[in-house]
PAZA-397891 format. One record per residue (C-alpha): residue number from 0; residue in one letter; x, y, z. Coordinates in pm, 1 decimal, decimal comma. Last residue first. Layout:
BEGIN
NUM A X Y Z
...
//
This chain:
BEGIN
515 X 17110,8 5775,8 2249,7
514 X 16956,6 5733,1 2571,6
513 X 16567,3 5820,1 2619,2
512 X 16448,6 5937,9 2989,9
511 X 16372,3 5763,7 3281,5
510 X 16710,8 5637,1 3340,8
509 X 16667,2 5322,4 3507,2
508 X 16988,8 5126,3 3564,6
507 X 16952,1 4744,1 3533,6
506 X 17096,3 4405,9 3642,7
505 X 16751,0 4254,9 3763,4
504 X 16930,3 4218,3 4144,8
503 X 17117,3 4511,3 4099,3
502 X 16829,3 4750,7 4036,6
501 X 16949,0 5064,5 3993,8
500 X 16750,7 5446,6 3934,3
499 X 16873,2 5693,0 3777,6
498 X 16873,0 6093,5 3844,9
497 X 17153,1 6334,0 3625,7
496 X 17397,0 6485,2 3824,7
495 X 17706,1 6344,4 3662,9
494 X 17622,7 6205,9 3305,5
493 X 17469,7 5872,2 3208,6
492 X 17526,2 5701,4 2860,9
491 X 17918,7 5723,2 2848,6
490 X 18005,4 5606,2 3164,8
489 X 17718,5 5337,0 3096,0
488 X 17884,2 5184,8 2830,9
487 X 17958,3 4839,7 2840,1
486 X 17674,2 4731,3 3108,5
485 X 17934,1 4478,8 3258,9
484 X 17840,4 4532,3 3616,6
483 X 17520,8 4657,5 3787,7
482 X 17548,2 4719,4 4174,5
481 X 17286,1 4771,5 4447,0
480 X 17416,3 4844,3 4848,3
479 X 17456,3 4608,4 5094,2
478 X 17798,7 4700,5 5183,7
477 X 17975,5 4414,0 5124,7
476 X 17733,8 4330,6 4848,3
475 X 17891,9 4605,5 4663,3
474 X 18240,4 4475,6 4737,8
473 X 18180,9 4141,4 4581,3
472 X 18029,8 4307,8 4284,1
471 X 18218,2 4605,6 4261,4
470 X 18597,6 4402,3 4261,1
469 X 18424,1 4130,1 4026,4
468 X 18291,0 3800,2 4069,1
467 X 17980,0 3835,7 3912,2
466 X 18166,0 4007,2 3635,2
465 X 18317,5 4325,2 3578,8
464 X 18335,6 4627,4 3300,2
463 X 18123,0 4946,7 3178,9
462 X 18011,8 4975,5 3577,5
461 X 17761,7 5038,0 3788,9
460 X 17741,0 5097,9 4193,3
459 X 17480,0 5235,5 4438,8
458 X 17403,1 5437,2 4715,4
457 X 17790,5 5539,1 4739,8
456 X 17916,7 5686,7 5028,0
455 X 18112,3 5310,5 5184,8
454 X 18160,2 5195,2 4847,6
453 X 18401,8 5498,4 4804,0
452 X 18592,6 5363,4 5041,6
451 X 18718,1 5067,0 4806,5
450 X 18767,9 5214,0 4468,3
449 X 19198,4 5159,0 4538,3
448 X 19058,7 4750,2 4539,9
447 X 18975,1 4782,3 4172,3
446 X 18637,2 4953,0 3976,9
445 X 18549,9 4929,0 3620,4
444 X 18457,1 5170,6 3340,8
443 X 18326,5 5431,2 3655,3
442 X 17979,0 5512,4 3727,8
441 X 17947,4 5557,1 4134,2
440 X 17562,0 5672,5 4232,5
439 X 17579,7 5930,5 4449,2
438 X 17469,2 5929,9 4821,7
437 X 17780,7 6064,3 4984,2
436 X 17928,7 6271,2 4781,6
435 X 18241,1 6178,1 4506,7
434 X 18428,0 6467,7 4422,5
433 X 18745,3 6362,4 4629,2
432 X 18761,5 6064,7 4403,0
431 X 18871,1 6274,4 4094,0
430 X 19220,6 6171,7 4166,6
429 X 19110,7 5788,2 4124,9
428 X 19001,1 5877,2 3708,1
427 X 18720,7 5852,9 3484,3
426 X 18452,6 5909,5 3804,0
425 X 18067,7 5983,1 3645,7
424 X 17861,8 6051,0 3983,0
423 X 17506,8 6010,6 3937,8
422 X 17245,0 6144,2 4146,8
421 X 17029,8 5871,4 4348,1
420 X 16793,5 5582,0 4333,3
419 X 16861,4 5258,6 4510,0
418 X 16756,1 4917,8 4452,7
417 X 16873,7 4574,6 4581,7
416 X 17070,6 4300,7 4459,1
415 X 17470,3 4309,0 4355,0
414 X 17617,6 4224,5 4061,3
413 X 17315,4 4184,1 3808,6
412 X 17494,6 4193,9 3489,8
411 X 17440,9 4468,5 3273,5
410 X 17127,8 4633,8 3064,0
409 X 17101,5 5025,2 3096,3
408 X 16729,8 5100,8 3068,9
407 X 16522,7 5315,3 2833,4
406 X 16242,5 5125,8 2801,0
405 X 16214,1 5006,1 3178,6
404 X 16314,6 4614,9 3206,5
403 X 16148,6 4287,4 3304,7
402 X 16334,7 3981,5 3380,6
401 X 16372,9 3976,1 3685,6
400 X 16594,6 3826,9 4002,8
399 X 16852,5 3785,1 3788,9
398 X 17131,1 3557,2 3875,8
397 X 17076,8 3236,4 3692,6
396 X 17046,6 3488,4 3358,7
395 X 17489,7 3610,7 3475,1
394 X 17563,3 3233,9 3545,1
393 X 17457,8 3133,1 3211,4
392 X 17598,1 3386,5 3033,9
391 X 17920,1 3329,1 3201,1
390 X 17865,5 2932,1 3150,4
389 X 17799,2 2964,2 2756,4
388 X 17595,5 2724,4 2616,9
387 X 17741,8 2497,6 2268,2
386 X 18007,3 2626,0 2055,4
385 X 17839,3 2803,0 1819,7
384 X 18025,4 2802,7 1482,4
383 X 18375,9 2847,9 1265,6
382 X 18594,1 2619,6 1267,6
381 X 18870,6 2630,0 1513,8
380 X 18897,4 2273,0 1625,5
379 X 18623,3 2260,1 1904,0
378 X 18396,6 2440,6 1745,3
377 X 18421,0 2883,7 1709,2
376 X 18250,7 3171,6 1849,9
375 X 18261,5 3517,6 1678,8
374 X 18435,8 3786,8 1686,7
373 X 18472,7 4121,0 1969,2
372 X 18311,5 4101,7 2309,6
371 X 18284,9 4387,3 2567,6
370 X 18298,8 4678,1 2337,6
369 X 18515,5 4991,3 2342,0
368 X 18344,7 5331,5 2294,0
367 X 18609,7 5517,3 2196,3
366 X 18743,2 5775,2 2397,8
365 X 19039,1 5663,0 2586,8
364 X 19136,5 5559,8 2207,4
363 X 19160,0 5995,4 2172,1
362 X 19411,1 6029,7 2464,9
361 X 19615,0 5730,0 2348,7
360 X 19690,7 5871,8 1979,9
359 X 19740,7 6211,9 2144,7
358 X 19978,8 6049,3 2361,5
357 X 20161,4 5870,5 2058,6
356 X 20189,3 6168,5 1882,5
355 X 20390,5 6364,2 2193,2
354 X 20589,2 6076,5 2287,4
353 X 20673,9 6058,6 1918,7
352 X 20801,3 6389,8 1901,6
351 X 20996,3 6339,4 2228,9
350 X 21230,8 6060,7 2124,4
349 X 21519,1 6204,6 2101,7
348 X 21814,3 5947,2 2103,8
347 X 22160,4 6101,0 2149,5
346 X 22298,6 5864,4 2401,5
345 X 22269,9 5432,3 2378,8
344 X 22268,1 5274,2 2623,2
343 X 21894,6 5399,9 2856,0
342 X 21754,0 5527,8 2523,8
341 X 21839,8 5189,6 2347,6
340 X 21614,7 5037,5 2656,5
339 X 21337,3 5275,1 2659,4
338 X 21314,7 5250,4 2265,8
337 X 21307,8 4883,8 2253,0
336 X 21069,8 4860,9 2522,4
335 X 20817,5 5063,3 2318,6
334 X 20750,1 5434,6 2461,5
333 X 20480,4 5610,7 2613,2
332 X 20565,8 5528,0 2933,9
331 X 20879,4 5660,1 2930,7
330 X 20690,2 5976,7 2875,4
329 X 20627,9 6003,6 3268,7
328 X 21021,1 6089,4 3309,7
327 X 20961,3 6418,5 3131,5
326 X 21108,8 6578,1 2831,0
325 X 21264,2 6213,7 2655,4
324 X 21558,9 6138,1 2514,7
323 X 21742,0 6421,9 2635,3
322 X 22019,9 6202,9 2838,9
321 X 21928,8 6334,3 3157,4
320 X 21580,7 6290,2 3060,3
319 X 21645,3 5929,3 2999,7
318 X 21748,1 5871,1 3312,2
317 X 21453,4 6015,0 3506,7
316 X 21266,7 5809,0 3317,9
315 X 21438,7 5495,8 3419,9
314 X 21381,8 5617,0 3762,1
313 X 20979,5 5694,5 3732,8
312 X 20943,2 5344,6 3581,5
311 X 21110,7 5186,9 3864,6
310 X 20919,2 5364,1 4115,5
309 X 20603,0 5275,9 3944,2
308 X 20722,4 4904,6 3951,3
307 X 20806,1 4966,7 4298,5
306 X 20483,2 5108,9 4413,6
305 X 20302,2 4826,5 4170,1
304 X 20441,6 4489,2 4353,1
303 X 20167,1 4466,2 4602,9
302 X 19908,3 4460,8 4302,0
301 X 19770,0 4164,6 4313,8
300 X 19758,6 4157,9 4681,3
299 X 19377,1 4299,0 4699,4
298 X 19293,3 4053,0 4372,4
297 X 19390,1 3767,9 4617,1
296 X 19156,4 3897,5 4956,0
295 X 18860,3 3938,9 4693,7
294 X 18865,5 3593,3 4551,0
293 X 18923,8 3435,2 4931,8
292 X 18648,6 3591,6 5002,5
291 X 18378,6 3499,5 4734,8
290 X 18567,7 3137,7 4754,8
289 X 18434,0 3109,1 5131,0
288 X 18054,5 3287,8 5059,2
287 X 18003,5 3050,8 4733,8
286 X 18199,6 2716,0 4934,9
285 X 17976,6 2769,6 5212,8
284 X 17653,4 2885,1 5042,4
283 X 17704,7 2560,2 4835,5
282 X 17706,3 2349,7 5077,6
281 X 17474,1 2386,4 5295,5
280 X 17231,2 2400,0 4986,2
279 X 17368,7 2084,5 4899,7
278 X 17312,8 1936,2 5264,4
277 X 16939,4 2102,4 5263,7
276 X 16886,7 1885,0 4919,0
275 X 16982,3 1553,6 5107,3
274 X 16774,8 1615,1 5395,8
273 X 16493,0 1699,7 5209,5
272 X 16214,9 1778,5 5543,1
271 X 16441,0 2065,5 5639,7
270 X 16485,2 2237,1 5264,3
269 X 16191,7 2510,0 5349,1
268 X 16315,9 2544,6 5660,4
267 X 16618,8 2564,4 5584,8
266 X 16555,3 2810,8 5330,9
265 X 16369,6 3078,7 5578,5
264 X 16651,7 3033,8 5823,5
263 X 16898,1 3171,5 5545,6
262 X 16675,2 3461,7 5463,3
261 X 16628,6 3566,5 5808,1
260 X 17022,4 3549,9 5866,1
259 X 17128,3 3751,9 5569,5
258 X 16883,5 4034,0 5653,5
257 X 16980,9 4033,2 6040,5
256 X 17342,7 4016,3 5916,3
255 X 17236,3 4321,2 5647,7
254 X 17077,9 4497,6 5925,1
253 X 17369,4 4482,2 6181,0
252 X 17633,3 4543,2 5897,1
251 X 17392,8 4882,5 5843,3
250 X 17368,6 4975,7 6214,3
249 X 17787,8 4905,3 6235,2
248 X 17882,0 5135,2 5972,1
247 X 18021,7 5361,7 6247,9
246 X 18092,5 5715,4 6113,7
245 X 18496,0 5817,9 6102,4
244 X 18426,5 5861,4 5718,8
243 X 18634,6 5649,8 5461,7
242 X 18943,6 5826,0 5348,0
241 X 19002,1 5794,5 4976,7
240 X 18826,1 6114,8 4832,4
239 X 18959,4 6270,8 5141,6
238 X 19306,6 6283,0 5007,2
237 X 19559,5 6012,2 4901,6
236 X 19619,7 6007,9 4564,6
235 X 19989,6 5848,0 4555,2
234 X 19901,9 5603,8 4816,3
233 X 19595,2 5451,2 4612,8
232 X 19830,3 5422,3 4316,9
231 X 19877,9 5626,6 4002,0
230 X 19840,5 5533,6 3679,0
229 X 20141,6 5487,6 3381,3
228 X 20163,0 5141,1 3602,0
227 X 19888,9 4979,0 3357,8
226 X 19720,5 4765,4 3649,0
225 X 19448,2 5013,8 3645,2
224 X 19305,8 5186,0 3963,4
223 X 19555,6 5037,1 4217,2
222 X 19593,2 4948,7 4578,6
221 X 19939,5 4937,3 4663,9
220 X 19924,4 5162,4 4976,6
219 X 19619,8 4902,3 5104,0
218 X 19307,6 5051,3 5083,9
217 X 19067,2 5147,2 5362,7
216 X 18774,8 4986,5 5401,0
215 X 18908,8 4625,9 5452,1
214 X 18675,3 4399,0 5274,7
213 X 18544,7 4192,0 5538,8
212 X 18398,4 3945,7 5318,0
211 X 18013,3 3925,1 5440,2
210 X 17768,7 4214,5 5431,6
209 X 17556,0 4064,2 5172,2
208 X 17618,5 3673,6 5012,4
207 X 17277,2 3555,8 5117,1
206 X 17099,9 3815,1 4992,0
205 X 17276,4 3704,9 4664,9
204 X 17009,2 3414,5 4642,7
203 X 16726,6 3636,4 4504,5
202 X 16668,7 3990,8 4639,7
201 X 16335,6 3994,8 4667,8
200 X 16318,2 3674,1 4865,0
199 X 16404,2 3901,3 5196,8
198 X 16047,5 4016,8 5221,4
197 X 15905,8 3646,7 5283,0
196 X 15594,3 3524,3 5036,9
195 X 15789,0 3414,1 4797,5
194 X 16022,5 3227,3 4976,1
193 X 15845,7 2868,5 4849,8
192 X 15885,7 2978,9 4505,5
191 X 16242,8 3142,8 4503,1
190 X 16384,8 2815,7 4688,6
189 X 16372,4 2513,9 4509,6
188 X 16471,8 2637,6 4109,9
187 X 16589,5 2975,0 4175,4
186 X 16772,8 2936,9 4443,8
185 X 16941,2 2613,9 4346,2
184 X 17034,1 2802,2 4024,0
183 X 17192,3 3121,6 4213,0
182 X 17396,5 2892,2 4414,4
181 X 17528,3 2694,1 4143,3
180 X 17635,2 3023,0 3934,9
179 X 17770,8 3112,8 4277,3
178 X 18008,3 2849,2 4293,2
177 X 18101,5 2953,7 3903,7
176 X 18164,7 3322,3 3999,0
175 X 18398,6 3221,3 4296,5
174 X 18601,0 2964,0 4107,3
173 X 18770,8 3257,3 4041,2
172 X 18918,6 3340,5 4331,8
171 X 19127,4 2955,6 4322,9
170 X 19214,7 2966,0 3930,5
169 X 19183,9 3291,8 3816,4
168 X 19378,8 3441,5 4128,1
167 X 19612,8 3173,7 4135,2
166 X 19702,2 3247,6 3763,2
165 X 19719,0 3623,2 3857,7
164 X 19994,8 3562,1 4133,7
163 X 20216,7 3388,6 3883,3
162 X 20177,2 3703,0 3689,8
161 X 20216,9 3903,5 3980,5
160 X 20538,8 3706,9 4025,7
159 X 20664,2 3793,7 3667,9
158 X 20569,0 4177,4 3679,9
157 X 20850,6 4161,9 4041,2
156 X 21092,5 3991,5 3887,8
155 X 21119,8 4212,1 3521,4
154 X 21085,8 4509,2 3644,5
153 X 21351,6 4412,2 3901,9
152 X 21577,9 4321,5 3618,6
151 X 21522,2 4647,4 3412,5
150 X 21579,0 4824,7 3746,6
149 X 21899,5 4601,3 3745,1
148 X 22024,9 4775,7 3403,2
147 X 21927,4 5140,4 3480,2
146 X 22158,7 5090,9 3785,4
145 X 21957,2 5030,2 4130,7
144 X 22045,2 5318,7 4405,9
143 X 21693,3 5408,6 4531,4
142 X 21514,3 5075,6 4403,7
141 X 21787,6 4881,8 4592,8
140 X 21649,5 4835,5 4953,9
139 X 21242,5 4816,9 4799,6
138 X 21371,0 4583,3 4535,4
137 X 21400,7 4319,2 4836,3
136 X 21118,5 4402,1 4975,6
135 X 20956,9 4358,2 4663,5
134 X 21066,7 3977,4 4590,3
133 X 20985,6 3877,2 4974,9
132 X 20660,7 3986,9 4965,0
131 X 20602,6 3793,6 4617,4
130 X 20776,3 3500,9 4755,6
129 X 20525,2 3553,5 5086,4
128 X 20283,0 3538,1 4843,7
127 X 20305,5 3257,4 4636,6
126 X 20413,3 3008,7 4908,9
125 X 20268,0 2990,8 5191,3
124 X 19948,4 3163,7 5131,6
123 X 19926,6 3102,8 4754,0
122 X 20020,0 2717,6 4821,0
121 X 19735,5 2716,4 5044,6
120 X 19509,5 2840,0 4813,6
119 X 19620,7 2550,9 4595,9
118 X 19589,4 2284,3 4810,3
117 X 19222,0 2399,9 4865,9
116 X 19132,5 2417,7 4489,1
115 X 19235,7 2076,8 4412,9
114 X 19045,8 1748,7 4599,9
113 X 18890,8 1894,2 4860,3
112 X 18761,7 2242,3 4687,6
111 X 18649,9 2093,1 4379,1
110 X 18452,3 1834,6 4570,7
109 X 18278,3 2097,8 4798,7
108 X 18185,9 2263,5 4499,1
107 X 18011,5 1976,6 4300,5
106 X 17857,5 2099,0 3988,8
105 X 17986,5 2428,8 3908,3
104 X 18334,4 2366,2 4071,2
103 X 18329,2 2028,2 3957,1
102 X 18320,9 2107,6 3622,4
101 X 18612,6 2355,4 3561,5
100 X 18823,8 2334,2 3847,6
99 X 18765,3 1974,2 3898,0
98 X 18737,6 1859,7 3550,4
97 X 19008,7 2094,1 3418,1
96 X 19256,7 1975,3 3661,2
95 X 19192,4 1601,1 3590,1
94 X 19252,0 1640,1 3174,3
93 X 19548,8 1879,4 3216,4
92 X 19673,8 1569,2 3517,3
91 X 19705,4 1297,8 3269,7
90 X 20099,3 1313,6 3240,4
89 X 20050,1 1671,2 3177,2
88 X 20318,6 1615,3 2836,0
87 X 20022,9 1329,2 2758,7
86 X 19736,2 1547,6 2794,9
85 X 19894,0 1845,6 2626,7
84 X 20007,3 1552,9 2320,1
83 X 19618,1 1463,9 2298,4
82 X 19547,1 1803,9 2275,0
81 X 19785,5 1935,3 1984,8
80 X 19637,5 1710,9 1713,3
79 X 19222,5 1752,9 1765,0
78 X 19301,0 2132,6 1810,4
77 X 19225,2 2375,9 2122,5
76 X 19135,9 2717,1 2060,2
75 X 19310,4 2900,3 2317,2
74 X 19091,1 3149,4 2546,8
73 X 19059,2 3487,0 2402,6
72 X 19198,8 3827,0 2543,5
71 X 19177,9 4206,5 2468,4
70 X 19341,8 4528,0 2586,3
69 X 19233,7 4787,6 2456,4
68 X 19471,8 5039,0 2226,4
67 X 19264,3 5027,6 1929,6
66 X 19249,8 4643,3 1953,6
65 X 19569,6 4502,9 2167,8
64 X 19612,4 4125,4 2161,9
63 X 19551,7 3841,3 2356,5
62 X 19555,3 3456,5 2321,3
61 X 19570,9 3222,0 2691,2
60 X 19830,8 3027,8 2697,2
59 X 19865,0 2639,7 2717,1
58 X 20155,3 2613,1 2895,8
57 X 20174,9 2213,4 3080,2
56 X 20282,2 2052,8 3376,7
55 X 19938,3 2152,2 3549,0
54 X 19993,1 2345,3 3878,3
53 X 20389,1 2437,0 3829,9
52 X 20332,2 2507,2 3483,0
51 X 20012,3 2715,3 3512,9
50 X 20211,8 2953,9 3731,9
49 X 20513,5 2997,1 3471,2
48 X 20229,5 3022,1 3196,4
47 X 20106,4 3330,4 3454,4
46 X 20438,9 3430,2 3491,8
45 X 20481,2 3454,5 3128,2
44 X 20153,1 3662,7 3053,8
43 X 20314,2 3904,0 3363,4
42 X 20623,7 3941,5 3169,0
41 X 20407,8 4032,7 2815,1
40 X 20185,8 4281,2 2986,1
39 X 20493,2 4458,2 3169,5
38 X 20706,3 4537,0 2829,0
37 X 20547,9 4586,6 2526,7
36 X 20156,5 4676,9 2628,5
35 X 20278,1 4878,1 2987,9
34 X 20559,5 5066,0 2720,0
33 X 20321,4 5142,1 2506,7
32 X 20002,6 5279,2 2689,7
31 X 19727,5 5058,3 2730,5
30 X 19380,5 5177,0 2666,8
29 X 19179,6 5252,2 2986,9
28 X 18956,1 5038,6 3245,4
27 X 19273,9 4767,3 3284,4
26 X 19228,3 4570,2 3513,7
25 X 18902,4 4378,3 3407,1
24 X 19112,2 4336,0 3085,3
23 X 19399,1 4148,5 3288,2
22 X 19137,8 3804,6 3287,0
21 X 18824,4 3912,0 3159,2
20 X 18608,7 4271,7 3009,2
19 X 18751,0 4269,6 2675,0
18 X 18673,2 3970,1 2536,6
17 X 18757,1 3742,1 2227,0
16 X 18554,5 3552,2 2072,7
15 X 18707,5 3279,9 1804,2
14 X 19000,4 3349,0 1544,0
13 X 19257,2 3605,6 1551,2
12 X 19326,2 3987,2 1618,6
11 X 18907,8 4026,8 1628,3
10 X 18829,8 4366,5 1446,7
9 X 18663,2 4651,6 1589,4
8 X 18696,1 4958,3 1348,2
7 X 18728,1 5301,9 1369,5
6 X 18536,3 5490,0 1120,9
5 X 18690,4 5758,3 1129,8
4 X 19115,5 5757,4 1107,8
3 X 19268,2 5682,8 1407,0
2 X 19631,8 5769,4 1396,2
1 X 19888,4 5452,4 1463,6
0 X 20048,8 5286,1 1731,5
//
């Protein structure tokens, strides 16, 4: 890590676009510290290769890279002479997996689900997970007595099977953002002309996706605001910031089923004289509202392993302060994995005037204004160029419900439809939860499952980071209530207590007055 001398500058690690707001990076709303970077980033990268392994036969990982302290990623850039040796090492099934998980899931839902994406949520639930139970129970009996040496090891287990976890999370939940892609252009194209005229068409095709997960409303002990483990957990904060109120939400599920239902009726009848289209449309609100669950139920779980990572962390460091290598056990965080582990071996290492640099170093990248997308696209190959449409993009302009926007708006994605005005509430960090009231806007970078009762106060959501298929957008439409995603910068653009108005479905925030 280095000192951030003005201007600071943005540049790509490698070739191609790389993004900050997928895969890990909508985890991680802050700059890494060290030790997450060097030690539990690269473990859970492995997993994830170990996952792909098992699916496809083949590692083809995914590039990333730490810009400024942010966590970055870019697909691989595939090459006329390494592909045809993938396909072969696959044994032809690279070429069949990306079809159905890729194409098919846009194009044919149902398809992708029967013939690939269904065996392998299946494999999560019998397999993945209860392994992933069954790894941190098991660190749960020796946490508390562990040498420095096996809490290394159980650092290492437990970061691995997340990562395995995460591939099944991109592969089976994230299908979710491309089934609704489908959804949104069916809408648009047979349905948002004929509905028109009904009250419910205002809110484009995602009023059919309100009020129906089942996100649990209060989190799970593991829940997490960043999967760097330097943060705390839902069961460390506590308080009433994370306590949903005793207050039924029954009349609101009520109004958004009666909501959901009118709208729904309304298409089939429009559709009921096309038998073949109303069968599509069947089918992709089923496979859209299925995969939107199933998306949200695996990002919950991600993180079942972060009480005894955090644990593990807290232990080490409570080593190395015997031995005077560090002042606190929370520094160990702000060290390489090199340095933690000659610390733990070796005595008479001091590494406390680095820990204090290298905090200052992190403390002034947590404010930088971090962008979304960083380089520039390149062909099949790695030249440079346009690579043809993009699908996110694509999904994200199939989902607006408008196109027209106030002068001084926020632009994002349109996560969740509706409109709500209301006081904003800038929240940086889970302890400040407790200051959220009950009819504030939420502004946060990005929210993850530990957010979850605050969706139940909030009149509406936006965030720096997310998709479509994001923790705010899935949980936002939950509740019924507006959500913008992906705007970039809107923590730094709005201000607590200042008046906006969202519009989730046209994936704007109002603000009346100029923004710098």
């Amino acid at each position: 890590m280095t000192t951030l001398p003005g201007p600071v500058s943005w540049t790509a690690p490698g070739k191609g676009v790389w993004a900050r707001n997928f895969r890990l990076g909508e985890w991680l709303p802050d700059p890494m510290t060290p030790l997450f970077a060097d030690w539990l980033l690269p473990r859970i990268e492995t997993g994830f290769l170990d996952g792909m392994e098992e699916d496809v036969r083949v590692r083809v990982p995914f590039r990333y890279g730490s810009v400024n302290g942010w966590y970055f990623n870019s697909p691989p850039i595939p090459k006329p002479r390494t592909v045809v040796p993938l396909i072969l090492r696959s044994r032809g099934r690279l070429p069949w997996f990306l079809v159905n998980v890729i194409l098919r899931t846009s194009s044919n839902p149902a398809a992708a689900h029967r013939t690939v994406l269904h065996a392998l949520e299946v494999k999560w639930r019998e397999q993945l997970l209860p392994t992933y139970r069954n790894i941190v129970s098991d660190a749960e009996r020796e946490v508390g007595t562990a040498s420095p040496a096996r809490l290394v090891g159980l650092v290492d287990a437990i970061s691995r099977q997340a990562g395995m976890h995460l591939w099944s999370l991109a592969v089976v939940g994230g299908s979710a953002w491309k089934m609704e892609s489908a959804l949104a252009g069916f809408w648009r194209k047979e349905l948002a002309g004929p509905l028109s005229g009904i009250p419910e068409s205002r809110l484009g095709h995602q009023v059919l996706l309100r009020g129906l997960t089942g996100t649990p409303a209060e989190p799970c002990p593991h829940a997490v605001y960043s999967l760097d483990w330097y943060h705390p957990i839902a069961s460390e904060v506590g308080g009433a910031g994370l306590t949903v109120a005793e207050e039924s939400g029954a009349d609101v599920a009520s109004a958004l089923n009666e909501q959901r239902s009118q709208a729904e009726a309304a298409a089939r009848s429009v559709l009921f004289d096309s038998p073949g289209m109303l069968t599509r449309f069947d089918s992709l609100l089923t496979m859209t509202r299925y995969y939107a669950a199933v998306r949200e139920e695996q990002a919950l779980h991600l993180s079942l392993g972060w009480p005894i990572l955090r644990r593990c962390a807290q232990r080490l460091g409570e080593h190395l302060v015997s031995t005077g290598a560090i002042a606190d056990s929370q520094d160990i965080h702000f060290l390489t994995l090199d340095e933690m582990l000659g610390g733990v071996h070796h005595q008479g290492r001091d590494y406390r005037a680095q820990i204090d640099h290298r905090r200052t170093i992190w403390h002034d990248q947590r404010r930088l204004n971090a962008p979304l997308i960083i380089g520039e696209p390149v062909r099949f190959g790695g030249e440079p160029g346009r690579i043809g449409s993009d699908p996110v993009a694509n999904a994200v302009e199939a989902a607006r419900t408008s196109f027209e926007y106030p002068e001084n708006a926020i632009i994002g994605h349109p996560a969740s439809t509706g409109r709500a005005s209301g006081k904003v509430r800038v929240l940086e960090r889970l302890e400040d939860a407790s200051s959220f009231q009950a009819g504030e806007i939420l502004v946060a970078r990005s929210t993850a499952p530990a957010w979850t009762p605050l969706f139940a106060r909030a009149a509406a959501v936006v965030t720096d980071g997310g998709t479509l298929a994001a923790h705010a957008s899935i949980v936002a439409r939950e509740y019924g209530i507006p959500a913008v995603v992906g705007t970039r910068d809107a923590t730094r653009r709005l201000h607590t207590g200042q008046h906006v108005t969202v519009d989730g479905g046209a994936g704007y925030v109002d603000t009346g007055t100029p923004q710098g």
